[in-house]
Structures are given as C-alpha cells and as structure tokens.
C-alpha positions, -999 to 999 in steps of 0.1 A, spaced: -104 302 747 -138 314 764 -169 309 746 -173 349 741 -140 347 722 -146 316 701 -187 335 690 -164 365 680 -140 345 664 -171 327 645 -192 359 635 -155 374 616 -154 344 598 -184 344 581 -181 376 571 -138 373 558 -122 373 525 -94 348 522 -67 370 535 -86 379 566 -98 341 571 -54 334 579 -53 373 599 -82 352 623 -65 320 620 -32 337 632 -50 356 657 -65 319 673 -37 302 675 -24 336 695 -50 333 715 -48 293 719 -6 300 733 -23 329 760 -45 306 772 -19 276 770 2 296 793 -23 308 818 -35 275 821 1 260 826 5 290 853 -25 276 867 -12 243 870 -42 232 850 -23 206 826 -52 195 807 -65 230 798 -28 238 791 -28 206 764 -64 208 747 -50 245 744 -19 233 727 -37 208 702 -62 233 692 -33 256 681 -15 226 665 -51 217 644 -47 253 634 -16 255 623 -22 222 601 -50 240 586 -24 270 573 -2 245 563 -31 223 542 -41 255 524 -1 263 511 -4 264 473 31 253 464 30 271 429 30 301 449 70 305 458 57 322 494 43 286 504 76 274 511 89 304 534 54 300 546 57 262 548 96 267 566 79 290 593 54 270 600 73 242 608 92 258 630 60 267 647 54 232 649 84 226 663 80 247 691 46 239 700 53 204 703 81 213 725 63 235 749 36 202 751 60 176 758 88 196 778 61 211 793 80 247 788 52 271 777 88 296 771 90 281 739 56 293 728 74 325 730 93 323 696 63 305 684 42 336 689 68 361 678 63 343 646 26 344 643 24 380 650 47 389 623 28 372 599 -8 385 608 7 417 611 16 412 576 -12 393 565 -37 419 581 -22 444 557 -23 422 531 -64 418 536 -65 457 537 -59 452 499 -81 422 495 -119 434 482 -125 398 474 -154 398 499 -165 370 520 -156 335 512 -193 320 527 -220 332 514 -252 339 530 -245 336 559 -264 357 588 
C-alpha cells in the first residue's frame, strides 16, 4: 500500500463510527490482496508477503472484535476463516488466484457493512482527534 493510501486510510479512521471503522478495515485488506498481486506479478516476493501479512493482521483484528452473543459473529467468524484459509494459501502456494475468492468475500461484506454504517449515527469512535 503507498503511503498516500495508508494517510487516507488514517484521516477516515479518526473520523469513523464503528460500522465504518470494519467498511475501512474491509477496504485495507482489499487493498493489501491488489498490491499482493501486483507485487507477485512483479516478481517482487517480499512486497508480495509483507502484503499478505498485513492483510492476515487485519483480518485477525475483525476476528478479535466478534462479540459471540451476537448470533452474526459466527457466520462472521465462518467467513473469516475461510478468508484465512485462502490467504495462507495464496502465501505458501504462492498462487495469488486464491486471493480471488478471498476478495469476493470481503467485498460482499463491506458492501454490506457500508450500508450498514449509512444507518449508524453513532459518530466517531476517537475523540478529538484533528
């Protein structure tokens, strides 16, 4: 991810409610499989791997924040895993295809989630913040 990216990606999250704090977490780990796969095109295999791991840190983050009294969680938690499943698969195989399904996923859910947040007037979950 460039560094433009990552001080856009910054500036939305100080200024997110919950539900659009997972819409930007979705949209990173998107971003993280693009670059994975550019760089693997590239035949730059340690951009292609800190790429993957980032997504992967991600992706543990949505899965720490699962509140299991919540009956989503475990479709959530399900999904995820296969998420997982296919990251890891794309970093060891070394077949960046398999971020494909991975990615299908993801989108789904922040499409969903992003419409989600249009109902969320929580307001931001860091405070004073410039």
């Amino acid at each position: 991810m460039d560094r433009e990216l990552a001080q856009d990606f910054t500036r939305r999250v100080t200024q997110a409610s919950r539900t659009e704090l997972v819409v930007i977490t979705y949209e990173i780990i998107l971003e993280d499989f693009r670059s994975a796969k550019t760089a693997f095109e590239k035949k730059d295999r340690e951009l292609y791997e800190k790429e993957l791991k980032h997504a992967l840190r991600f992706l543990n983050e949505l899965i720490g924040a699962l509140d299991f009294s919540i009956p989503i969680s475990h479709d959530l938690l399900s999904l995820y895993s296969f998420v997982n499943k296919k990251i890891i698969r794309a970093q060891f195989h070394k077949e960046p295809q398999a971020l494909d399904a991975a990615a299908s996923v993801i989108e789904t859910l922040r499409r969903a989630f992003k419409e989600i947040s249009l109902l969320d007037h929580s307001g931001p979950v860091m405070q004073n913040t410039q």
